[in-house]
C-alpha positions, 0 to 999 in steps of 0.5 A: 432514461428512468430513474437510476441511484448511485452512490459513491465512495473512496477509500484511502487503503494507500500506504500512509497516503491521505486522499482529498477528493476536490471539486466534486461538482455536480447539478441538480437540474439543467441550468441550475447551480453547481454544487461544489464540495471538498471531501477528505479521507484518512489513512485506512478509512473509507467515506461515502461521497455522496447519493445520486438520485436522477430522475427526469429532468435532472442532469448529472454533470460530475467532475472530480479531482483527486490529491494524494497528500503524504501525512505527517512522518510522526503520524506515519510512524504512528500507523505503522508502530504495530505493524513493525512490533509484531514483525520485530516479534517474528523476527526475535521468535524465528532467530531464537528457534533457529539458533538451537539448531546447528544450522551451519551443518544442516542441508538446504532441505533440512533447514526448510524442513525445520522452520516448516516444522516450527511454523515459520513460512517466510524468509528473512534475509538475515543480511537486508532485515526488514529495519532502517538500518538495511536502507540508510545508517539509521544509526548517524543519519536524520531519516531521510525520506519524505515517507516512512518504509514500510516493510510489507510482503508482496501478498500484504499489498498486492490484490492480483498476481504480480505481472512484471510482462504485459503480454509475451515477453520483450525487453521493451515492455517491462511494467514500470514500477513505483520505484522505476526500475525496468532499466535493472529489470533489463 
């Protein structure tokens, strides 16, 4: 009852993952007919769908279905390019300030002291780098992924604190992962 407004809209914030909305469908009045649509959002952009107003007599039957279509490896590696430059940067930055220092004599505390000091607040593991080459030998090998890696940290990605039990913990209600690894949670 009344009159209501809405309006919605979807935003492709997935890694490298471009988002159709197909078959939005939709009608104006009781009986009448169906308005169908076909809209598609890009990687990072958001797009208003569409305004709903409703006002007596109208009837609002809306469906939607939605497809994730991976974009192409070339345009992956497009989007991520700056992203992988300024983490090369950090990681070149962090490994020339930590090589004047005698780091093999220093102390577990110490060494957290110093690149607190000169700013550095993430660890790299200096043997799994955030490159190709900790994944596959990027150096004899086609990719061999149908998606790019991209190398991110937790907060870069995650909106909520991560949860890896639902309530207490049990062994038998791990949430499963992207990568589907509650057996090596176990």
């Amino acid at each position: 009852t009344g009159n209501w407004k809405t309006s919605r809209s979807l935003t492709s914030s997935l890694p490298l993952i471009c988002l159709s909305v197909n078959n939005v469908r939709f009608k104006k009045e009781k009986d009448s007919k169906e308005t169908i649509k076909t809209y598609q959002v890009g990687y990072g952009q958001k797009k208003k769908l569409f305004t709903l107003v409703k006002t007596p007599p109208y009837v609002l039957d809306p469906i939607f279905k939605k497809k994730e279509t991976p974009i192409s490896l070339e345009k992956q590696r497009e989007v991520i390019q700056p992203e992988v430059e300024r983490l090369s940067k950090e990681i070149e930055k962090v490994e020339e300030e930590m090589m004047k220092h005698p780091i093999e004599t220093m102390s577990f505390d110490q060494i957290t002291k110093l690149a607190k000091s000169k700013g550095f607040n993430n660890f790299v593991d200096a043997h799994f780098p955030p490159k190709d080459i900790s994944i596959y030998n990027s150096l004899n090998m086609e990719y061999p992924y149908k998606k790019i890696v991209h190398w991110r940290r937790p907060k870069d990605f995650m909106k909520s604190k991560p949860k890896i039990f639902a309530d207490d913990i049990d062994p038998n209600d791990i949430k499963q992962g992207f990568l589907g690894n509650c057996w090596f949670l176990c």
